[in-house]
Structure formats: structure tokens, C-alpha cells
KESE-568091 format. One record per residue: residue in one letter; x, y, z of N, C-alpha, C in turn. Coordinates in steps of 0.1 Angstrom, whole numbers, plus 5000, padded with zeros to 4 digits. Example, Ala and Ser with C-alpha at 12.3 -4.5 7.8 and 13.67 -1.06 7.14 Angstrom:
A513249435078512349555078513249675078/S512849785071513749895071512950005079/
//
This chain:
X336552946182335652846189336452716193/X337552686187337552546187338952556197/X339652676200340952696207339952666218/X338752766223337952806234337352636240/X337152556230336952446235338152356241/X339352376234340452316237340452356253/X340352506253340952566269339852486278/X338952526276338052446283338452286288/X337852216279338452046280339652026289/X341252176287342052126295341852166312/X340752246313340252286329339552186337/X338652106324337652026330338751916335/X339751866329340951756328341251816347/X341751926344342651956359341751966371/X340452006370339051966375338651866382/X338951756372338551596378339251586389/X340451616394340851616406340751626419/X340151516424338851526436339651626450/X339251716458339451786469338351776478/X338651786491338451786500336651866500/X335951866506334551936503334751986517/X334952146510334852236521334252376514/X333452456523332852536519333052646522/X333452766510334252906515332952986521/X333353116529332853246530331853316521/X332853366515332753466503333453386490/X332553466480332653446466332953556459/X333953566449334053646436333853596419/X332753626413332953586398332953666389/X334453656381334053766368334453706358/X333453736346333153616336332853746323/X332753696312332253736299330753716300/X330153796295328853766289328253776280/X327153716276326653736263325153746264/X324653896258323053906262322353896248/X321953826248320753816238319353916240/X319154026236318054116239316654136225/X316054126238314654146226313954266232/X314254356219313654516226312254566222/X311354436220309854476218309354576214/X310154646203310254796194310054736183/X310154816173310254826160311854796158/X312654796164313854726167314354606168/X314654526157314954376155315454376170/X315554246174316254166185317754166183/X318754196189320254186188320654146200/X322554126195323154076208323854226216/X324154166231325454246236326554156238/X327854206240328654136247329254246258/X329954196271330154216280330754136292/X330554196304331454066312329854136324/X330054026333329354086349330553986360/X330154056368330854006380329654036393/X330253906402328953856414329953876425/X329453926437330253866450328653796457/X329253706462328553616471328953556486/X327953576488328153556505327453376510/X328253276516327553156517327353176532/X325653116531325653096547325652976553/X325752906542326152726548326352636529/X326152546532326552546518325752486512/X324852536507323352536503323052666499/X322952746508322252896509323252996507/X322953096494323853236497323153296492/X323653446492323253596489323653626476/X323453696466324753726455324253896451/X325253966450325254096445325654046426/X325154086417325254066406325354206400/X326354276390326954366383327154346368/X326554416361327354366345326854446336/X327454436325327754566316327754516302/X327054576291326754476277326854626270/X327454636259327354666247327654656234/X326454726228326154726215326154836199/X327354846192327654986189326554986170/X326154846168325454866153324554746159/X323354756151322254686156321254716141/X320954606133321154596120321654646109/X322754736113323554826102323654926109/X322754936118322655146119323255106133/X324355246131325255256141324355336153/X323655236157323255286166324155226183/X324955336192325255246206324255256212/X324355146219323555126231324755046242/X324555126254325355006262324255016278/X324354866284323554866295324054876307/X323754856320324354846331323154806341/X323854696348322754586355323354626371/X322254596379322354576393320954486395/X321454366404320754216405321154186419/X319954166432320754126445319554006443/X319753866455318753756455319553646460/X318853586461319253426468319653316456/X320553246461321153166453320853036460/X320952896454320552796461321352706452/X322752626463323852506453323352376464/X324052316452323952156456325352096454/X325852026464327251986465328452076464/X328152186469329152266471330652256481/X331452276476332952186476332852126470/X332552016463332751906460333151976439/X333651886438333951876424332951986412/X331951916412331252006401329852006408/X329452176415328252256420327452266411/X326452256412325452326401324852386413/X323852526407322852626412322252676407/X321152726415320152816410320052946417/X319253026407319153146412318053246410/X317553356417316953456416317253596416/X316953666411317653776411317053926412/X316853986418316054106419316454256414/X316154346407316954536411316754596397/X317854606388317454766379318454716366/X318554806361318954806346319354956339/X320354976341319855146329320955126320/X319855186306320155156295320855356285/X321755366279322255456269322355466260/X321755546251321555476237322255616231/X322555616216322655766212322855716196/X322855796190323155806172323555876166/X324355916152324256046150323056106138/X323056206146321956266133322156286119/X321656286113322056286097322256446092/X323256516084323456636078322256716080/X321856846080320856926075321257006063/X319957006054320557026042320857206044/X322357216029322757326029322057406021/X322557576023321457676019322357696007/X322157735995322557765982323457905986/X322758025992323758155992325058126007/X324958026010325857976024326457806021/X326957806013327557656010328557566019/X328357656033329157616043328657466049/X329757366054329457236053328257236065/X327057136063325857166068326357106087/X325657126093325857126108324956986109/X326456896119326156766124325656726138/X324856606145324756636155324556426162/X324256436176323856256182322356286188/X321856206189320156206198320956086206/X320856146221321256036234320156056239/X319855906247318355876254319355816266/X319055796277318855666285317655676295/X317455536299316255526309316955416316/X316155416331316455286340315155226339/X315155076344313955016346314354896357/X312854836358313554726366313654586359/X314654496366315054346357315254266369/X315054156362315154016369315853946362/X316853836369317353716362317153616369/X316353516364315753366366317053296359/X317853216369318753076363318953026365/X320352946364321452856373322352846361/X323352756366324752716366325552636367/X327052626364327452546373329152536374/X329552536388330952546389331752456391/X332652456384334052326382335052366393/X335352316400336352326411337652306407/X339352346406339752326398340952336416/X340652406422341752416437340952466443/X341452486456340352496471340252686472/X340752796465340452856457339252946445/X339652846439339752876422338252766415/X337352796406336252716398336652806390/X336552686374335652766365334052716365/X333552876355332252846353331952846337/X331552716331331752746323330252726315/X329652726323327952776316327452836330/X326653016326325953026336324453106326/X323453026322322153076317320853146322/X320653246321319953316331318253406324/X317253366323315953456318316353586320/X316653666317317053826317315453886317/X314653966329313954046322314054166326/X313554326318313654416321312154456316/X312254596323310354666321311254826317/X311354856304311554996301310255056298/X310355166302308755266295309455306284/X307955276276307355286263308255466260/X308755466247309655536238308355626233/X308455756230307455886225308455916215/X308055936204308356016195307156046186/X307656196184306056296180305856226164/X304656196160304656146145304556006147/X305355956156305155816157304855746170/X303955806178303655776188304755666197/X304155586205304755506218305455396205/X307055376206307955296197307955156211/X307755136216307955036227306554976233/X305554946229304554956234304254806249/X305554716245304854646251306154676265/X305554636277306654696288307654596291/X307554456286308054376291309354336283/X310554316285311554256271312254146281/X311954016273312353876276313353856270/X314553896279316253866268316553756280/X318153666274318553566277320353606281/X320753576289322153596291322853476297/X323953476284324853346292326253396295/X326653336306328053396310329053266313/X330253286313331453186317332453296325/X333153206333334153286339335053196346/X335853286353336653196368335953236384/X335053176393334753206402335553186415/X336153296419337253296432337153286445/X337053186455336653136468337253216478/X337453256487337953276502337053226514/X337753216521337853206535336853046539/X336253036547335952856547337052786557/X336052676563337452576573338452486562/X339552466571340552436567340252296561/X340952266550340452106547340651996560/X339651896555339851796571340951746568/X341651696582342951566577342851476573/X343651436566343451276559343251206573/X342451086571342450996579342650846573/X343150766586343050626578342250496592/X341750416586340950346591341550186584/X342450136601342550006599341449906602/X341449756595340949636600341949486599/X341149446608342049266605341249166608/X341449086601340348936604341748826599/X341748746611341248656626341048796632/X340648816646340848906655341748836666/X341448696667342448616672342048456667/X343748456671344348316658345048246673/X345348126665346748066674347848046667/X348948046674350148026670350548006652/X349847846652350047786639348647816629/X348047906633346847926622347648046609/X347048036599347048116587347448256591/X348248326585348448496588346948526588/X347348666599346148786596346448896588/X344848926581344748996572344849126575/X345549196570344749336575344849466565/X344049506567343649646556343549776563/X343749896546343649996554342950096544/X341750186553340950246542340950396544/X341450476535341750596535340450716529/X340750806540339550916533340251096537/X340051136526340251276522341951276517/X342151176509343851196505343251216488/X344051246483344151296467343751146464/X342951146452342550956450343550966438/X344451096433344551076419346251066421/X346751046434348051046440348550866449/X349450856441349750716446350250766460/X349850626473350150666485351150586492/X351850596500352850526500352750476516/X352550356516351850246530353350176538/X353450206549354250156558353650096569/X353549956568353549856579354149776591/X353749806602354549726614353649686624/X354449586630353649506641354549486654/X353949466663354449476682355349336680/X354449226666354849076672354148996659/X355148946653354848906638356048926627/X355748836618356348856604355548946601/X356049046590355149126587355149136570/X354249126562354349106547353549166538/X354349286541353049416532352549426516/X351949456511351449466500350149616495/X351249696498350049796494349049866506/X347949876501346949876513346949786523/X347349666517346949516532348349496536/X348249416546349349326550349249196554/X350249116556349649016560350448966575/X350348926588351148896599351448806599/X352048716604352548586604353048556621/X351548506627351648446641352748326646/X353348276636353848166638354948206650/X355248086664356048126673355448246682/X354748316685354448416690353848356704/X354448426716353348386727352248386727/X351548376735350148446734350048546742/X349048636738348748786743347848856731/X348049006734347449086721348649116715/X348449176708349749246693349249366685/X350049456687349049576677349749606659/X348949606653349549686641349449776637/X349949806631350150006627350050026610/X349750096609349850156595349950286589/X350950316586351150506586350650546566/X350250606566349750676549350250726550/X351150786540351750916535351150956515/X351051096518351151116502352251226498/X352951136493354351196488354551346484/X353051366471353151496463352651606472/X351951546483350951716494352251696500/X352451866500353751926512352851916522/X351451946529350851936542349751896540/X349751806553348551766554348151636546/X349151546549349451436536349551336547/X349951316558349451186568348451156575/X348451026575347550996584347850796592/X347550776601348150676605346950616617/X347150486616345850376620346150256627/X345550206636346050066647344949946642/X345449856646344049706645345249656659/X343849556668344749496672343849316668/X344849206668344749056675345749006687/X344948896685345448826696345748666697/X346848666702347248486697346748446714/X345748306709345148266725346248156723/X346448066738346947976741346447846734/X347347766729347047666729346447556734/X345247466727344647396740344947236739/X345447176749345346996742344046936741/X343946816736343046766733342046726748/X340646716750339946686760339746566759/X339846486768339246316770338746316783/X337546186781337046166793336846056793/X337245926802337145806801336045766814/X335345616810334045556817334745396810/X334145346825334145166824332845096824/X332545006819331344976821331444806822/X331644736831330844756848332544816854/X331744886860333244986870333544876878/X332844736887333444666896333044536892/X333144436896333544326894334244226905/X333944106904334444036910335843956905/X336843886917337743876911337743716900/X337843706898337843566890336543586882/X335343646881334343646872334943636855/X336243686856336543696840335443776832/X334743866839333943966827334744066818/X334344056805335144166799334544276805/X335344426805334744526808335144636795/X333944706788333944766777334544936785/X335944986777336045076780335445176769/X335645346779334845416762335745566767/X336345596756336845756757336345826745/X335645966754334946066749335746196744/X336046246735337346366734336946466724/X337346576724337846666712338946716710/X338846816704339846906699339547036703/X339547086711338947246712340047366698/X340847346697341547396686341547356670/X340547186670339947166657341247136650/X342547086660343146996653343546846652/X343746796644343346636638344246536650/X343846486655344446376666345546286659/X346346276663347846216658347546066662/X347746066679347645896680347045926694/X346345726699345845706709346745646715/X346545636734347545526732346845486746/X346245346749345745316757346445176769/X346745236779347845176791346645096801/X347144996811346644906818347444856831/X347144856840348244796853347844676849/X346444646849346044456849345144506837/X345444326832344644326822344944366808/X344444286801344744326783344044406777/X344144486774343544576767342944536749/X342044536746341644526731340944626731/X341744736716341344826715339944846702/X339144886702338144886695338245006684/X336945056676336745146672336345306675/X336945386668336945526668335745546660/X334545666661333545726659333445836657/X332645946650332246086651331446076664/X331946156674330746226684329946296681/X328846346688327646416685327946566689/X329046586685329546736683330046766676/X330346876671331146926661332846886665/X333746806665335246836665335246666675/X334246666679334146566689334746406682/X334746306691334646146690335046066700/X334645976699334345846705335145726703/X336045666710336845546713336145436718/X336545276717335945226724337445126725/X337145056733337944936736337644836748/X338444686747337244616756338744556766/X338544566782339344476792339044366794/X339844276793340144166796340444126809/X339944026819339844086835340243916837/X340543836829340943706830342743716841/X341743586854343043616860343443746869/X343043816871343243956881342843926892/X343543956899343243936915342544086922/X342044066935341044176940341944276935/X341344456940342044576939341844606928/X342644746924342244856913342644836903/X341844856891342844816876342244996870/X343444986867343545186860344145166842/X342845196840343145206825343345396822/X344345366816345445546809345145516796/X344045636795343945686777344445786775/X345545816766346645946764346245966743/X345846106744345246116732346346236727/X347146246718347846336711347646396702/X347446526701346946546685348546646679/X348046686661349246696658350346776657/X349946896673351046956675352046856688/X351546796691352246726702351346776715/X350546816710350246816728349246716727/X349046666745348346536748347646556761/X346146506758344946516768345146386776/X345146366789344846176792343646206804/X343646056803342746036815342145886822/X341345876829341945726839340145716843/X340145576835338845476840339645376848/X338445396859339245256871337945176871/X338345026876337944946877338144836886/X337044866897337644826915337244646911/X337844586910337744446916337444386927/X336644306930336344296945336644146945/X337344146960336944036962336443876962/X336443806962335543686961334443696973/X333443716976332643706986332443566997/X333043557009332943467018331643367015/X331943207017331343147011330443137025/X328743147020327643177028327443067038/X327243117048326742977061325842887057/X325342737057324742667051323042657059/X323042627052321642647052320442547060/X320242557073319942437079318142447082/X317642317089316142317093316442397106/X314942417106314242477118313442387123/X313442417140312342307143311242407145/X309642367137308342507137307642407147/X307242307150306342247161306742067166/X305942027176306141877174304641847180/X304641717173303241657175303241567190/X303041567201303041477214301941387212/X302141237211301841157214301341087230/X300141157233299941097249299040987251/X298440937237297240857240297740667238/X297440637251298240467252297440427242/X295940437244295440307234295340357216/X295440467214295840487200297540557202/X298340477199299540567201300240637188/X299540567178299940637173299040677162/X297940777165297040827161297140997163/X297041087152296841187151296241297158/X296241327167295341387177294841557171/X293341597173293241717172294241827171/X295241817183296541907188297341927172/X297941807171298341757165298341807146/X297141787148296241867132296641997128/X296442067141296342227140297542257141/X298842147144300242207138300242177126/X300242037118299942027109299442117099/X298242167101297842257091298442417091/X299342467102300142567098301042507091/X302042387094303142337083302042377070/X301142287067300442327051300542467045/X299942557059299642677054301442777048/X302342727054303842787051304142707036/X303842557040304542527025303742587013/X302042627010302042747004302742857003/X302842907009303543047007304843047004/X305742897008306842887000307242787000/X306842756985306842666976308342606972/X309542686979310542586977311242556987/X310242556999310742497009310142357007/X310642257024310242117022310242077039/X309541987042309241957056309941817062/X310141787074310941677080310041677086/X309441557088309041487102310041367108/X310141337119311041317126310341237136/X309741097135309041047146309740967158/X309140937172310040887181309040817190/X309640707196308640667210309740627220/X309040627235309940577241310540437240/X311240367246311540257247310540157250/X309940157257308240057262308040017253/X307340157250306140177231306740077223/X308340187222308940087210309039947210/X309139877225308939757225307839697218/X307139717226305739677222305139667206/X305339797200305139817185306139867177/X307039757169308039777167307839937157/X308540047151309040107144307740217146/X307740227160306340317163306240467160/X308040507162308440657161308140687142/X308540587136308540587123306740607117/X306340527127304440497121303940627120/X304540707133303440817136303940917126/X305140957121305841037112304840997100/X304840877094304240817082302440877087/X302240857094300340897096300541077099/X301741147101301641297100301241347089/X302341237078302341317065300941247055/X300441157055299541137056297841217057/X298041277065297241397074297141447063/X298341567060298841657049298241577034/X299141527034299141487020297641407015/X297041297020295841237017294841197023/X294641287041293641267048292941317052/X292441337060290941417068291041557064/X292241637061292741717066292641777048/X292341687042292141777024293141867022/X294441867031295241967020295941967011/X295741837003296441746995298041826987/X298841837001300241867001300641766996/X302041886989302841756980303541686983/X303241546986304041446989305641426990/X306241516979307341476978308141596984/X307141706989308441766997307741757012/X307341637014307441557027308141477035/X309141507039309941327044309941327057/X309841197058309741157075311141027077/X310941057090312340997093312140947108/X313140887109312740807124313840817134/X313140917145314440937151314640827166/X315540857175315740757185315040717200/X314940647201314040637212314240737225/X312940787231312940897241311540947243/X311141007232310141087240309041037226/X307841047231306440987222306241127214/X307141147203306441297198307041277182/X306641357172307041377158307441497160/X308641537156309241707154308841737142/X308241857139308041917128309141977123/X310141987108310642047112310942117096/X311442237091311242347083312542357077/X312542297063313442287055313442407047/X314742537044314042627033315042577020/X314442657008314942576995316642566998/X316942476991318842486993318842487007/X318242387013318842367024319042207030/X319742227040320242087045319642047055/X319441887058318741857068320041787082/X320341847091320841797097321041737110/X320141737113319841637127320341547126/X320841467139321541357141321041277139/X320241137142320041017146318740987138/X318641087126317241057125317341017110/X316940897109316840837099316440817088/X316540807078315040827067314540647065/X313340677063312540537063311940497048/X311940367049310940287037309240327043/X308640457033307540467035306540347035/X307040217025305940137022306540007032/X307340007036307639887041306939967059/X307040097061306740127075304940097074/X304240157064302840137063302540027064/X303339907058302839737056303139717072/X304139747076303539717092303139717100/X302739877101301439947104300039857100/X299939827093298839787083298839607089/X299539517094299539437094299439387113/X299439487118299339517131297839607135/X297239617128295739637127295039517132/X293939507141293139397147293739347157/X295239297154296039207167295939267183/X296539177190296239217204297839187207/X298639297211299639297214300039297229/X300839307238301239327246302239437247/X301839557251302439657252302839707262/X303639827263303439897278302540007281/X301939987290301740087299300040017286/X299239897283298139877277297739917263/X299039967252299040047242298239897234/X296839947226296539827220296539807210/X297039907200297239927186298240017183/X298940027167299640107166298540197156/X297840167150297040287138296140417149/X296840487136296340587145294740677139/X294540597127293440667118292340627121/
//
């Protein structure tokens, strides 16, 4: 028993050896058996030993057929030499799980017949006293067939694509013999049924089935693309249907790269490589299989082009005047599309000083922000081009150009002079210088404008002829002084503001006051016309009231109110 275990343990050892799962044809099993029988007689229970053998037919590998054959005997069966030997026939469906693969188990059913031989010898008959000749010997042989079933399963060790052992196969044995007559002792078998047990081991022999698959191998790689100066790529290689219990021996190559193998992986080394794709290879071999021992696998990457850094420059104010001296804040916007670290800025100017300000995180991932401020002190009209050149730390360099138009100094504006809006005519001899109706109703449009714009201011401009003026001295001046008057404190309630009233005295000619329309920031520039002492013109006016003058043309007063 303990050799039988040894053998065993060393099958199960060569066993573990994983193969390919592939599923034969046909089957052969011939094995030892051992039947344990229980013959529901007056005949203790005993054993057989024997072998059976199976062919089996698979119809996929799950499902087969099995013809079952086997043979047991038995030559003493409690002492008494009694033989008995059996012979089985069993057809039925069998049902495995994981077949190919390493270790099958199954079940089974089994259908058909049994016939059994039995025989003994008979004992002496006794001798006759006048005949002392030795008494006459003899065997009683019986056999019967019946029918049997075997209910079981199993299970098979795979050991080559070939060859399993089996090294348990346990099976419900039943058989139905008719009941045994002997005269005297009626039916020796009475019950029909005998529940025996059979276990068997063997070597189970495969044929026919597809060929094992080929080894295959299945490359990968991560980056799938890198640049130039990024970290090697990784790459692996995963193998299916080669021996797992056989070292394999890995050869590595690439279109474009260092190449730095290790087994299953490798590693590439982009460094210097143009850009493009690049393929790598990987061939498996297994040394110990004479066939059917390669298999070989691609990945590809790709080195992209290098990219320089992005900038984008803005002025703020883009124009300007020349001499204003406004600083103007520059601002450059940039990344890295390649995510690497910016080396140096370097910011240029045709005009103007440059002060460079602070760097920022932008609102992007890789991104930032520059600032710096122009100095415009002293620049004459025309273009100022500020150059921001941003390097990062392979040497390559992004630039780019905020301009900043200078204009000009703007032509100094034409000045700003009166308008003449009306004049007041003086026709009346005996009030000459009185205010007339006409008169009023220019007046009160002057009012109604200097409302509406409040930083303008009005001229009056009074005048008489030479006669008049004889007669009443400063008469052009009086009637100016009783215009504004009007406006400012009389009949006429529009109590305008005095002080952007002025009256003035122009030269002798014609009997009229000019109205005339000062706008804000403006100049008054008529010729000959005078500006007057308001209070010194009224006290004359005022002192010439009642008198009886001699005038021309009968003028008998100068008040005109």
C-alpha cells in the first residue's frame, strides 16, 4: 500500500503540469478493480478483484457515450472454495467537467447485464465395505445472467495530451439475479436485488482531438505617446498556452529607441528620436517544446513633436497721446502645452522703459500670467512694440508683440468767439433810450438761452449816433445798462444773473444795442466796444432825469423806464 501511494503521489507530481485544454475523440480505460458484492443469500457479503476496461466516445466535451467491460473473481468466499467469477457489460452516458484541462471529474450512468459462474466441489460419496475402491468425486456449476447498473463518477489526472491516470473511479454496482432453488431449501436468494460497490484505478488513453492551440503572446505599452525627453515606455508581454512550468526566453526590439529588457517588460528610451510612430516587437520562445514553442507580439508609440511655449500679449491703453506720460500696464498670457517649467522671460521695447512686474498662476492648468508697466515719458508720436520672448527649459521660445500707437498731440482748437443772436433798435427821439416792446421780446429769448446754458454769458454792446450822442452824453452805454436791467431787475421778472451780463459801449453810428452770445470758454472780441462803469453810467442816467436838454432831432430825455 504504501509503494502504491508512493506511485501515485509521483503521477500526481508529473500531472500538475498544466497543457493545453483540448478535447480527444475517443477514449480507452483499463484499470484494476475492486467489487465489493453483497449477494442477498445466505452467503456472507465478499470481495472480487479484477480489472474492466471502457471505450468512450466524446461528443464535445461535456457529453460522451461509454461501453464499460469487466471481469471480477472470486475463488474462496468464507473458507469454502467456492469460484465464482463475473462478467459485466454497461453502455450509458457519461457527463465531465473541465475536460482537457488538468484534473476532469465525471459522472456517470450505466445500463446492460452481468453473468455470473459459480461452481464447487462436491464432497466424497461414502464407500461400500465389499468395494473399498476410492469413493467417486465431483463440482456443482451454476451460472445465470441478470441485469446491472452502475451509478458513479470519477476523476482523471491528465499527465500528456495522450495519457490520464485514474486514480479513483467509485461506482453503485447493481445487479437483479433470480432467486436460487434448491430442493429442501427452497429459494436461497430471495431478495432480487444485490447492492455491490466497485472501485477502480487505471491509465485512461486519449486519441484523436484538435491539435493544441499555438502559443500566443499579447503585447502592451504605456505612454502610447511621449516626447522626446519624457521617461521611457513601458512595455509588457502576456503569454497564453506556453508550459507555465518552463522558463521562457523573451527577445526585445524596437524600429527606434534604446532598448532595456527585463524579462517579460522592457523598457524604450525616446530620448533623441524624431517624431513619428515606432513599433516594438517581442518574440517568446520556449526552449524545452521542440514544436510549437513561439509566439511573437507588436505595441506601437509615438514621439509627438515638440511644442514651445504659447504667449499672448495685450496693452492697456493701446493709444495714447504723445507727451501725456501715461504709464501703460503690459500683460502676457502663456503656457506650456508640454508642461514644461519656463526657464526665462525676457521683455524688449523700441521706446520706452520697461518695468517688469509680477508672474501669477493662470486660470488653467500649466497656464500664467506676466505683468509689467511702460513708461511713455518723452516718446514722440508713432508705434512703440513691446517683444515678450518666453523660453522654457528645453530652449525653445514662444514670443509675441503688444503695440502701442502714440498719437499725436491734437491741433490746438480754434478759439472760441461771440455770436451776434439780435439787436435792440432804438427809434424813439423822445425816449431814446427806453426799452421798447420789440426790444423785450429779444430780450427774453436772450433769457430763455441763458437757461438752457448756464455757462454761457451775454454782451450787450450799446451805440448812438453822433447827434444823440451829442446831446446825451454816454447814450450808447445807457441803453446797454437799461437792456440788462430789463433781464436782470425789471418789468420783465427774469431775474437773470447779473454777472453773466456785461454791457459795453460801442462807437458812434447807428441807435441800436447788439445782443450778443458768449458760449462758456469763450472770448469776446469785437472791436471798439468798450466795457463800462455800470454805476458811474446809471448816475448819469439818473442825474439827467427831469432836465431839459437840447438834443437832436428833440430827444428830451435819456431814461428809458
Amino acid at each position: 500500500m504504501k509503494k502504491t501511494s508512493i506511485i501515485i503521489a509521483l503521477l500526481v507530481l508529473v500531472g500538475t503540469v498544466a497543457f493545453a485544454q483540448e478535447v480527444p475523440k475517443e477514449e480507452l480505460y483499463l484499470g484494476y478493480s475492486f467489487l465489493r458484492v453483497n449477494s442477498a443469500t445466505i452467503v456472507p457479503a465478499f470481495t472480487a478483484n479484477g480489472g474492466i476496461g471502457t471505450i468512450q466516445y466524446n461528443f464535445n466535451k461535456n457529453f460522451a457515450a461509454v461501453a464499460d467491460l469487466g471481469g471480477y473473481h472470486n475463488g474462496n468466499i468464507s473458507g469454502v472454495q467456492l469460484d465464482s467469477t463475473a462478467f459485466s457489460y454497461l453502455f450509458g452516458p457519461k457527463i465531465m467537467a473541465h475536460k482537457g484541462g488538468r484534473l476532469s471529474p465525471f459522472i456517470e450512468t450505466l445500463f446492460g447485464g452481468t453473468h455470473v459462474s459459480r461452481s464447487f466441489a462436491l464432497p466424497p460419496l461414502p464407500t461400500q465395505p465389499i468395494n473399498p475402491s476410492p469413493a467417486p468425486t465431483g463440482r456443482f456449476a451454476n451460472s445465470q445472467s441478470a441485469f446491472a447498473m452502475a451509478i458513479g463518477g470519477g476523476l482523471d489526472m491528465k499527465l500528456g495530451r495522450h495519457i490520464a491516470l485514474r486514480p479513483l473511479q467509485l461506482d453503485y454496482f447493481l445487479t437483479r439475479f433470480q432467486p436460487l432453488f434448491f430442493a429442501g431449501l427452497g429459494e436461497v436468494n430471495r431478495d432480487r436485488n444485490q447492492n455491490n460497490l466497485r472501485y477502480s484505478a487505471g491509465l485512461n488513453f486519449m486519441f484523436g482531438g484538435a491539435t493544441p492551440p499555438a502559443p500566443i503572446a499579447s503585447c502592451s505599452g504605456t505612454p502610447s505617446e511621449l516626447l522626446p525627453d519624457d521617461p521611457p515606455v513601458s512595455v509588457s508581454v502576456n503569454t497564453t498556452n506556453f508550459n507555465t512550468k518552463h522558463d521562457l526566453a523573451y527577445n526585445w526590439s524596437s524600429t527606434g529607441g534604446q532598448v532595456t529588457s527585463s524579462g517579460s517588460s522592457a523598457k524604450i528610451d525616446a530620448n533623441g528620436l524624431t517624431p513619428g510612430s515606432y513599433t516594438v516587437t517581442s518574440n517568446v520562445t520556449d526552449p524545452k517544446q521542440k514544436k510549437n514553442n513561439s509566439a511573437s507580439c507588436t505595441t506601437a508609440f509615438t514621439v509627438r513633436q515638440p511644442q514651445a511655449p504659447t504667449v499672448a500679449c495685450g496693452a492697456s491703453p493701446s493709444s495714447i497721446q504723445a507727451g501725456s506720460n501715461v504709464p501703460v500696464t503690459l500683460t502676457a498670457r502663456g503656457a506650456a502645452p508640454d508642461g514644461r517649467p519656463i526657464k526665462s522671460r525676457n521683455v524688449t521695447s523700441n521706446f520706452g522703459t520697461i518695468k517688469e512686474g509680477s508672474t501669477s498662476v493662470g486660470d488653467q492648468v500649466g497656464s500664467w500670467v506676466s505683468a509689467a508697466t511702460l513708461d511713455t515719458s518723452g516718446v514722440s508720436s508713432g508705434p512703440i512694440e513691446v517683444n515678450v520672448a518666453v523660453t522654457d527649459s528645453r530652449g525653445l521660445t514662444g514670443t509675441c508683440v503688444a503695440r502701442v500707437d502714440v498719437q499725436p498731440l491734437p491741433a490746438a482748437p480754434a478759439p472760441v468767439t461771440e455770436s451776434l443772436v439780435s439787436a435792440c433798435n432804438f427809434n424813439n427821439t423822445k425816449s431814446p433810450a427806453r426799452v421798447d416792446n420789440e426790444c423785450k421780446a429779444n430780450l427774453d429769448d436772450v433769457a430763455v438761452r441763458m437757461q438752457k446754458d448756464p455757462g454761457g454769458k451775454v454782451v450787450f454792446v450799446g451805440s448812438a449816433d453822433s447827434e444823440q450822442e451829442a446831446a446825451i452824453p454816454q447814450l450808447g452805454a445807457i441803453r446797454a445798462v437799461n437792456a440788462k436791467e430789463y433781464l436782470a431787475a425789471g418789468e420783465g421778472q427774469q431775474q437773470a444773473d447779473a454777472s453773466r451780463i456785461e454791457v459795453r459801449q460801442g462807437p458812434s453810428g447807428e441807435n441800436k444795442v447788439d445782443l450778443y452770445w458768449v458760449p462758456a470758454n469763450g472770448n469776446f472780441t469785437v472791436a471798439n466796444a468798450s466795457p463800462v462803469d455800470e454805476a458811474q453810467v446809471k448816475a448819469v442816467a439818473s442825474s439827467l432825469k427831469g432836465k431839459k436838454r437840447k438834443a437832436v432831432k428833440g430827444a428830451p430825455a435819456a431814461s428809458g423806464n
